[in-house]
BAFI-3210 file (N, C-alpha, C; in Angstrom, 3 decimals, decimal comma, padded with zeros to 6 digits):
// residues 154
n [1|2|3|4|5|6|7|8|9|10|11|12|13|14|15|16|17|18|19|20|21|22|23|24|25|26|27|28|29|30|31|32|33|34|35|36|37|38|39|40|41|42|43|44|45|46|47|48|49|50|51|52|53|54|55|56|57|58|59|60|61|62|63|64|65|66|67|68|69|70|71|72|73|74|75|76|77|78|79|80|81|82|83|84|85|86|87|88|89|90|91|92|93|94|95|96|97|98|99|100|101|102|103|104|105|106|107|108|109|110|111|112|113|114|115|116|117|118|119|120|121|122|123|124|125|126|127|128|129|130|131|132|133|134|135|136|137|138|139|140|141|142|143|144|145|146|147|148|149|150|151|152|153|154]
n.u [082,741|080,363|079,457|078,140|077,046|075,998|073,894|073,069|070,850|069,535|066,347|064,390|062,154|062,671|064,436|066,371|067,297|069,839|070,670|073,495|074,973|077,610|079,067|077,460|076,678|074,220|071,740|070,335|068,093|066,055|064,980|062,239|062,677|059,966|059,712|058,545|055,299|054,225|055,803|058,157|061,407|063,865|062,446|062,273|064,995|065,973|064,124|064,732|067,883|067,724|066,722|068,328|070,088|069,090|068,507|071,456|072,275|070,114|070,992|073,597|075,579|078,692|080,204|079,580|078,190|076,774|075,463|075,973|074,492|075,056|077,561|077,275|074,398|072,079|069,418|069,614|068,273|067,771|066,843|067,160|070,115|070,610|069,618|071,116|073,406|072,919|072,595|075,427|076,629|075,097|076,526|079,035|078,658|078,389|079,134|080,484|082,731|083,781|083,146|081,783|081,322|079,814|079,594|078,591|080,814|083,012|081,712|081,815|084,775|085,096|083,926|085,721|085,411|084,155|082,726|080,119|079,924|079,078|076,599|075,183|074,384|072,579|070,933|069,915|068,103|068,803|070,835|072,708|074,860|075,897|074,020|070,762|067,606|067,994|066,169|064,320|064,825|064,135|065,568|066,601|066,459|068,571|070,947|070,968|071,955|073,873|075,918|075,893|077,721|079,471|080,720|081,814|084,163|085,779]
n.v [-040,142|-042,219|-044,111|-046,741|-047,772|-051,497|-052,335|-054,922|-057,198|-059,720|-061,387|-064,053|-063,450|-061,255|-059,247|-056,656|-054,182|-051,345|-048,651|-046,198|-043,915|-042,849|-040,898|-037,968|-038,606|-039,390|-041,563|-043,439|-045,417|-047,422|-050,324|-053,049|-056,552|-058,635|-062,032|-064,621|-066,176|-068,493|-069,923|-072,646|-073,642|-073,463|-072,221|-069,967|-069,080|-068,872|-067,027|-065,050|-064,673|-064,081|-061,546|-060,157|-059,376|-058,606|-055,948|-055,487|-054,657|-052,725|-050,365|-050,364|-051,447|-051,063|-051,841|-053,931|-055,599|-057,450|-057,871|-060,287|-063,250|-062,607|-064,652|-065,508|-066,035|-066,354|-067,799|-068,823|-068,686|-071,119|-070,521|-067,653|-067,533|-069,723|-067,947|-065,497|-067,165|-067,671|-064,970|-064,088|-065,867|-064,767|-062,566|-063,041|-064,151|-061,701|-058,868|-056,817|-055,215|-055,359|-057,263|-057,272|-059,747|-059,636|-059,799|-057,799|-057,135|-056,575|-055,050|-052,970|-052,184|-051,602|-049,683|-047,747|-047,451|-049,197|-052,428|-051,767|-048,750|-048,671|-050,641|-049,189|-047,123|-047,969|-049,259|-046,865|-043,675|-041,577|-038,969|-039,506|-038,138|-038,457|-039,161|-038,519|-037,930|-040,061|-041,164|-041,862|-044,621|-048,101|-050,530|-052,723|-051,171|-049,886|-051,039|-052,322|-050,007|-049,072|-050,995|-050,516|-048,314|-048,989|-050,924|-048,829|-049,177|-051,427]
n.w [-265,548|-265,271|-261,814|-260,519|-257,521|-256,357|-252,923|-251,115|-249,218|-247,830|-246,930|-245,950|-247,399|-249,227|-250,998|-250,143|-251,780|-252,762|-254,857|-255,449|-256,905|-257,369|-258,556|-258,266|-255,771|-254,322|-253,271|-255,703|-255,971|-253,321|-252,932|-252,150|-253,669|-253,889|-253,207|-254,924|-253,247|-254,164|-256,217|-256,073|-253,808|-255,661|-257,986|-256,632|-256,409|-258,946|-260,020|-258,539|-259,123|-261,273|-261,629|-259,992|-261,968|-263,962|-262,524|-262,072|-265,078|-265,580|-263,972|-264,628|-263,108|-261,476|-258,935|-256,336|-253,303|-250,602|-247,472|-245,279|-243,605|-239,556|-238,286|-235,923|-235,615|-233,596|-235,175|-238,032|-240,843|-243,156|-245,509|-246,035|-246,206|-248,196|-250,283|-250,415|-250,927|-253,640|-254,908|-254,597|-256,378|-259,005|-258,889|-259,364|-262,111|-263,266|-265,240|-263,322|-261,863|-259,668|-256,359|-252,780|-250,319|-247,065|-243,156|-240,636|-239,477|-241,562|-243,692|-241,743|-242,125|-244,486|-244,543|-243,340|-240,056|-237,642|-236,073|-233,950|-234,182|-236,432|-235,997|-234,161|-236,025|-237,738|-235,950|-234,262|-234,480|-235,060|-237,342|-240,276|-241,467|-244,187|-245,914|-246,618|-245,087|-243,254|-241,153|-242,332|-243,690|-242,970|-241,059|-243,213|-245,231|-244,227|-244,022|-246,374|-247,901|-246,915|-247,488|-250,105|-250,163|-248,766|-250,942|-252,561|-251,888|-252,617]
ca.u [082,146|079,300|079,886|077,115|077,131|074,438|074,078|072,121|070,556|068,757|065,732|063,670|060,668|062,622|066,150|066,105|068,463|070,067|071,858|073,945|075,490|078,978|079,472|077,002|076,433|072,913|070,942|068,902|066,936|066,406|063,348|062,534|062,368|059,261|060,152|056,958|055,379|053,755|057,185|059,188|062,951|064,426|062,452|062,290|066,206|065,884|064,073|065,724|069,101|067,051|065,742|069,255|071,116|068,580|069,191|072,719|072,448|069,925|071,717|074,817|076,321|080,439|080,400|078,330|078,005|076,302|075,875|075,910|074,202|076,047|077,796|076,756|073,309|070,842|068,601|070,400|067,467|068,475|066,217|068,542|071,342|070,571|069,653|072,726|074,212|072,486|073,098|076,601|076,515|074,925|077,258|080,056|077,994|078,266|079,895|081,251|084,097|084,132|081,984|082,364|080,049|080,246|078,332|078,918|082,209|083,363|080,995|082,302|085,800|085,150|083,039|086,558|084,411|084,129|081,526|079,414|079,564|078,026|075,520|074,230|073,915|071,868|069,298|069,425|067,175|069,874|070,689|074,189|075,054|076,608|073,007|069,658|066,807|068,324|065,541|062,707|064,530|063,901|066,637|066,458|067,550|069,896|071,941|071,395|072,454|075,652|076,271|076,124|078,513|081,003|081,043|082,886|085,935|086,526]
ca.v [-041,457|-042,726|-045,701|-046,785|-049,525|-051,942|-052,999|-056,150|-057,688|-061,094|-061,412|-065,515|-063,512|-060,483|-058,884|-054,860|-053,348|-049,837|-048,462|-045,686|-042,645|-042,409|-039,457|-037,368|-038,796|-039,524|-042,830|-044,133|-046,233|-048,409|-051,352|-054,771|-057,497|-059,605|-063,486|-064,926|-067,490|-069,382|-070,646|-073,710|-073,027|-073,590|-071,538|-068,712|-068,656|-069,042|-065,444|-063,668|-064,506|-063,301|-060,223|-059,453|-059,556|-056,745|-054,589|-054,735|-054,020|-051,588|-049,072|-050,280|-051,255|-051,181|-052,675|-054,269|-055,967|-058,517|-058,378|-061,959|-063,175|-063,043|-065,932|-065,765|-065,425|-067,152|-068,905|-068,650|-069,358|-072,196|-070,038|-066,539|-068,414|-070,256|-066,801|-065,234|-068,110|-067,365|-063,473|-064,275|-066,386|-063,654|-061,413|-063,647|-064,368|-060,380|-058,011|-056,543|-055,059|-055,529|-056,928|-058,364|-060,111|-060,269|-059,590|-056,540|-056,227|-056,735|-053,562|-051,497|-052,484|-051,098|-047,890|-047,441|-047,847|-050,466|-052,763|-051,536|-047,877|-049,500|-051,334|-048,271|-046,617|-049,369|-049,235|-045,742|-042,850|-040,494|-039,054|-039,723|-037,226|-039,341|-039,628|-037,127|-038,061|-041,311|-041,670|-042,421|-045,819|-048,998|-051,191|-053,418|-050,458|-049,198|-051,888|-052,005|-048,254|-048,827|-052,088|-049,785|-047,582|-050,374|-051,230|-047,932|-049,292|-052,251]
ca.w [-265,802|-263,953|-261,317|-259,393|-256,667|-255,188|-251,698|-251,110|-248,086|-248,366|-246,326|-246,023|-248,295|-249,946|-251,289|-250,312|-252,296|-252,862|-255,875|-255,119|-257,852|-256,139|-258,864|-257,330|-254,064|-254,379|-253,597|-257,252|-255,636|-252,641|-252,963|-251,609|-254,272|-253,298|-253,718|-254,796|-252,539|-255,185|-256,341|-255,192|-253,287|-256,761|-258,361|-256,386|-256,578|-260,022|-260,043|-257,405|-260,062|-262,801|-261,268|-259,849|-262,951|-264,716|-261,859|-262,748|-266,340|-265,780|-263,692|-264,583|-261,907|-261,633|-257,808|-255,490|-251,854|-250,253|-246,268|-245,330|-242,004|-238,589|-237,653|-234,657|-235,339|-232,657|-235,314|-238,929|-241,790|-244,699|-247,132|-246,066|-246,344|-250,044|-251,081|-250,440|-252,179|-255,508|-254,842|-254,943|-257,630|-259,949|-259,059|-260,131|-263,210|-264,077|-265,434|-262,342|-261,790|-258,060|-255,178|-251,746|-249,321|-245,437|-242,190|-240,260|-239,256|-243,479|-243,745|-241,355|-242,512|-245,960|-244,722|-242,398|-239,167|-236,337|-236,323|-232,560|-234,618|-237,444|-235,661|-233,744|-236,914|-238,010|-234,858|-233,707|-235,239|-235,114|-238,653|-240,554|-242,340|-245,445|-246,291|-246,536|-244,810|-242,820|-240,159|-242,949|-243,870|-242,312|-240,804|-244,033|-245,642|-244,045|-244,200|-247,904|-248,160|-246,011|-248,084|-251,553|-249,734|-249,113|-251,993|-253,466|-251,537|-253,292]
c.u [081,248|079,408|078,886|077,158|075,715|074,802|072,780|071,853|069,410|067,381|065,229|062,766|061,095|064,189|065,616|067,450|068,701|071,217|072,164|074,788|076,425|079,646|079,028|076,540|075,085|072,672|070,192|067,740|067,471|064,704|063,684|062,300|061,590|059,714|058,907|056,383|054,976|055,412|057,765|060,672|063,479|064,329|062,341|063,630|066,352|065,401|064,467|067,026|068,685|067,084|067,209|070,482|070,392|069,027|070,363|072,897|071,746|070,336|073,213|075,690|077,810|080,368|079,126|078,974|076,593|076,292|074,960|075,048|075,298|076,388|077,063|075,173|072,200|070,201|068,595|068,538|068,221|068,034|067,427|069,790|071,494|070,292|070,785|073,703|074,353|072,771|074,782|077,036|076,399|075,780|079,020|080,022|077,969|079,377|080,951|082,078|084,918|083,168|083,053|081,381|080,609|078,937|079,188|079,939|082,976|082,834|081,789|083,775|085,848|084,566|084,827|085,776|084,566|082,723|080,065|079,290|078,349|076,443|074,303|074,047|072,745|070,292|069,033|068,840|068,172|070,053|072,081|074,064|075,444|074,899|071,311|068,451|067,049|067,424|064,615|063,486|064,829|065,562|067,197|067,344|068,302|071,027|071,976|072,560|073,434|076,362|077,002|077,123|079,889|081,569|081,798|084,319|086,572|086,914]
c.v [-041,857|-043,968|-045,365|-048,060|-050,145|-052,417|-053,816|-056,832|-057,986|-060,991|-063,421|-064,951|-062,338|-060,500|-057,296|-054,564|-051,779|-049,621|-046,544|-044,884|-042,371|-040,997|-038,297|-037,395|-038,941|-041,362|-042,862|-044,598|-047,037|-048,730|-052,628|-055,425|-058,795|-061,023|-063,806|-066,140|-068,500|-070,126|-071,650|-072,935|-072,660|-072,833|-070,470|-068,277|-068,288|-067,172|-064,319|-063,283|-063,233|-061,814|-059,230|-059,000|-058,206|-056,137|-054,359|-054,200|-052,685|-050,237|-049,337|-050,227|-051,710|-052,286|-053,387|-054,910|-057,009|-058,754|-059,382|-061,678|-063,325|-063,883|-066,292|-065,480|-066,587|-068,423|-068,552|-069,338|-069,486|-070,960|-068,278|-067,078|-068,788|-068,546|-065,931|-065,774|-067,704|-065,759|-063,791|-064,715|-065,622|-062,732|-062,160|-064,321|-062,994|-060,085|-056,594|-055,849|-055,251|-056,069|-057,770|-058,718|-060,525|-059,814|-058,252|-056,080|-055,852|-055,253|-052,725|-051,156|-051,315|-049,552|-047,172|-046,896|-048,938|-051,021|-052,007|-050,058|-047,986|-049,776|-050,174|-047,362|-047,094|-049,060|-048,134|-044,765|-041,412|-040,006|-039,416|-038,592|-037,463|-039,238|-038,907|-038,661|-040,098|-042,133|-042,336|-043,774|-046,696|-049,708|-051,849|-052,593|-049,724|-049,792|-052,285|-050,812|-048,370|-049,922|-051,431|-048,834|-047,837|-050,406|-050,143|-048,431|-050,650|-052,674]
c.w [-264,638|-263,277|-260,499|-258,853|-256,377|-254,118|-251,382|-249,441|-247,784|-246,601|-246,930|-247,379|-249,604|-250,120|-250,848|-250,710|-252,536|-254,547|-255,496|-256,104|-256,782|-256,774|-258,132|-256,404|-253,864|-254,362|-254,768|-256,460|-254,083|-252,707|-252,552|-253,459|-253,619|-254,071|-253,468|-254,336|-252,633|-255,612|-255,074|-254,645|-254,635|-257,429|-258,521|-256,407|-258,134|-260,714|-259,526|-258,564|-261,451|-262,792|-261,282|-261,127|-263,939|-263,952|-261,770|-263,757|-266,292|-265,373|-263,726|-263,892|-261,736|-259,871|-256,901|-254,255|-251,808|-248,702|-246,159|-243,765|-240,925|-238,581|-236,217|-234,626|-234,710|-233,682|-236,767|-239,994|-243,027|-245,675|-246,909|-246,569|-247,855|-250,620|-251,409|-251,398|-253,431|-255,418|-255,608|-256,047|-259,208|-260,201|-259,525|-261,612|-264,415|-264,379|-264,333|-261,930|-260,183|-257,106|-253,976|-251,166|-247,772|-244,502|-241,862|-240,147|-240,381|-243,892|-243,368|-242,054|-244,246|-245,838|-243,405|-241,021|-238,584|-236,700|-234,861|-233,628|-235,598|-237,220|-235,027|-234,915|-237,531|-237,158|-234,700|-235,164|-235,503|-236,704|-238,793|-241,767|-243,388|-246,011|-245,698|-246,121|-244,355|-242,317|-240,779|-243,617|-242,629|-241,977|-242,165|-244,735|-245,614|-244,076|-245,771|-248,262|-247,957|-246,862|-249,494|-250,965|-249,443|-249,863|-252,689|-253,013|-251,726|-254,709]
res [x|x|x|x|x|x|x|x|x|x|x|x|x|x|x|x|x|x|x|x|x|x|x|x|x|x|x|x|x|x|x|x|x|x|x|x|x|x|x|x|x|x|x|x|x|x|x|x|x|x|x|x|x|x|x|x|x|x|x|x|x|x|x|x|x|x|x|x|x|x|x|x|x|x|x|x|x|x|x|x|x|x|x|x|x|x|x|x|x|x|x|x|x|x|x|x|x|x|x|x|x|x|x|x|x|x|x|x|x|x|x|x|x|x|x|x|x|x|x|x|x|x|x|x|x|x|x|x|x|x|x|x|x|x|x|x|x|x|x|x|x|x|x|x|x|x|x|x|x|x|x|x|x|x]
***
């Protein structure tokens, strides 16, 4: 049976997500979702929900994730923040069978990992072997990727 996860991680202007084939160990996809800047707050949540709710049906997604912002983060943006919100929201709106949402240490927790391992996975160029051709994504998505990876363990 095929189970595939997503891993989500909200940007002020985008969502980059990953969907992840935990049968055969292969990433589907990982893309930003541009939030369009013609739209009001309202109703750019309004499409982010929208948007996120096909990309569950269409690859069928059994779990998902959600890394949240630090707590501790220097200079926290409302619009990250409300996005997240409505992320969450959707995904308690689906069909589902599992998600969770946190910041890093929630991650590592679920990839059985520390968060400081995590994190240098995250920044450094190094490769991980869980995953072909690591160095060619961006921070954005690598923390998607690791998010959809989470997600098999809940």
């Amino acid at each position: 049976m095929d189970m595939n996860t997503l891993g989500l991680r909200a940007s002020p202007t985008e969502v980059t997500f990953c969907v992840y084939d935990t049968v055969k160990n292969v990433i589907l996809n990982v893309e930003e979702i541009k939030i369009p800047n013609a739209l009001n707050m309202p109703d750019k949540l309004k499409y982010l929900r929208a948007t996120i709710l096909d990309v569950l049906r269409e690859y069928q997604i059994i779990k998902a994730g959600i890394r949240l912002t630090e707590h501790s983060a220097m200079s926290s943006s409302p619009e990250r923040i409300q996005i997240e919100g409505v992320l969450q929201e959707a995904f308690a709106s689906s069909t589902l069978k599992n998600y969770f949402q946190g910041a890093l240490v929630t991650i590592a927790s679920k990839l059985n990992t520390d968060k400081t391992t995590l994190s240098n996975l995250i920044k450094t160029s190094s490769e991980y072997d869980a995953i072909d051709n690591w160095c060619d994504f961006n921070v954005k998505e690598r923390e998607a990727i690791l998010v959809a990876l989470g997600a098999i363990n809940v």
